[in-house]
C-alpha positions in Angstrom: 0.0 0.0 0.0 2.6 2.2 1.0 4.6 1.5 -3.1 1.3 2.4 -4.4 0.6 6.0 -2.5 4.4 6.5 -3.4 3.7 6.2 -7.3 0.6 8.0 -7.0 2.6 11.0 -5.7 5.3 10.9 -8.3 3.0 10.3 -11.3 2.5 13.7 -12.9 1.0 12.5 -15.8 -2.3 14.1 -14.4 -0.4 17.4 -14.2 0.7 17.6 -17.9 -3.1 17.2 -19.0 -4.2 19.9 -16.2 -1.2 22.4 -17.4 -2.2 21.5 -21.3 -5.8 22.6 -20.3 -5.2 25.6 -18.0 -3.0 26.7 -21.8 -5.8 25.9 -23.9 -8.4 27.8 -21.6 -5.9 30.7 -21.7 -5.6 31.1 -25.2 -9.1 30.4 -25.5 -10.0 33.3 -23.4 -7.3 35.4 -25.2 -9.4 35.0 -29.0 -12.4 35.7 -26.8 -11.3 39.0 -26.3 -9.6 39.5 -29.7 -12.6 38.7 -31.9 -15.4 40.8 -28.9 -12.9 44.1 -29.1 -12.1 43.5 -33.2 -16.1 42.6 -33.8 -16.8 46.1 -32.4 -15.0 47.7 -34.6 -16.2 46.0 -37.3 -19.5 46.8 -36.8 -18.5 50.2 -36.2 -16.7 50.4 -40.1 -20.1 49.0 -41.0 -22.0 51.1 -39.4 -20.5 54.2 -40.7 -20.5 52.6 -44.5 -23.9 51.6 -44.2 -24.9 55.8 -43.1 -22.6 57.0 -46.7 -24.5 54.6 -48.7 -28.2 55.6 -47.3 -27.0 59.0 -47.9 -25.1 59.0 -51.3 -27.4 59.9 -54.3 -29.0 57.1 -57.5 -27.3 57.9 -60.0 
């Protein structure tokens, strides 16, 4: 009993696939942020294209 709580504690395989999650959720959260601050900006360009082309004259 006392070989197997020794290789529990030194297995860190466990660890690797916390660490490779805690990365992914990271990064995750990261384009999150990209794509919410670059999609209001979009929709600003939009926005403002959308008012010249409602204003701009048939020709």
């Amino acid at each position: 009993m006392k070989n197997l709580f020794a290789r529990f504690l030194k297995d860190e395989s466990g660890a690797t696939a916390i660490e490779y999650g805690l990365i992914a959720a990271l990064i995750s959260v990261g384009i999150i942020a990209g794509a919410t601050s670059l999609g209001g900006s979009i929709n600003s360009t939009f926005n403002k294209l959308g008012t010249k082309m409602n204003g701009a004259a048939p020709s």
